[in-house]
C-alpha positions in Angstrom: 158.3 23.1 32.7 154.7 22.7 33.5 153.9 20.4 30.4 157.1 17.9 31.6 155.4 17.6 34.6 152.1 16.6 33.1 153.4 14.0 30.6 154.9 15.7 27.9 157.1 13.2 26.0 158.4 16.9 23.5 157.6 20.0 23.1 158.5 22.2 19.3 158.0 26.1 20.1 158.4 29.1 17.2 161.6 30.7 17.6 160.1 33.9 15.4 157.0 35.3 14.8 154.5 33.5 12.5 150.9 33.9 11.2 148.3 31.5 12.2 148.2 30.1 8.8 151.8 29.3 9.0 151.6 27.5 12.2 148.5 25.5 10.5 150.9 24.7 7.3 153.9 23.3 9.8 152.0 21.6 12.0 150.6 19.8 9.2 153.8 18.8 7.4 155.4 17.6 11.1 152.0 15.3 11.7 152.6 14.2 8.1 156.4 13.4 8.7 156.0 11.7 12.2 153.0 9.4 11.0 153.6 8.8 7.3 157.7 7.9 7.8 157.9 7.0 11.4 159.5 9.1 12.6 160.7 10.5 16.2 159.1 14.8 16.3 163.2 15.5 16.6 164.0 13.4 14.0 160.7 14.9 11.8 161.7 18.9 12.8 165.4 18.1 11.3 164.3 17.0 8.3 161.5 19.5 8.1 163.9 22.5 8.7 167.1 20.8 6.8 165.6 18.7 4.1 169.5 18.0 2.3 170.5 16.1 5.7 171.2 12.7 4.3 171.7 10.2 7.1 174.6 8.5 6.5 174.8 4.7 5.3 176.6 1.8 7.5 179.6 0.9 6.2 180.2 -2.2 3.6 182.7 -4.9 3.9 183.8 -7.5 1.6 184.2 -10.2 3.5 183.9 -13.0 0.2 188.2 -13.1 1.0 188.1 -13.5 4.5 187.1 -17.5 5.3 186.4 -18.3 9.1 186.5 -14.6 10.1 183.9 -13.0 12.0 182.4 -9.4 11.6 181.7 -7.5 14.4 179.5 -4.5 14.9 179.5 -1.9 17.7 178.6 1.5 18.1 178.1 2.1 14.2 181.4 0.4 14.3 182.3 -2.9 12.1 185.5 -4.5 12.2 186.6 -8.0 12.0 188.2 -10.9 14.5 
């Protein structure tokens, strides 16, 4: 609560018990993650602790058949008018 109050954007706490060198070794990898990819620290603790996540890819639509219609795209949605 204190650290939200000063400007903490996030904050990653252990959840069990680990040795210093540990700590040292994750913090590491989550800098590495956040600056080399660019990613968000949530987005870099997921795929540190659940490396098979694969984030899923948008949807493809052959649209070569459909002359003078428009595709739309909402919400991770596509459909076409």
């Amino acid at each position: 609560m204190l650290l939200s109050l000063c400007g903490a954007k996030s904050i990653c706490l252990n959840q069990w018990h680990t040795t210093l060198e540990e700590n040292a070794s994750k913090l590491q990898t989550l800098m590495a993650t956040i600056l080399e990819e660019g990613l968000m620290v949530g987005q870099a603790t997921r795929k540190i602790t659940n490396p098979t996540l694969i984030k899923p890819s948008p949807p493809v639509v052959d649209v070569d058949h459909l002359q003078g219609a428009r595709l739309c795209v909402t919400d991770n949605q596509s459909y076409v008018v």
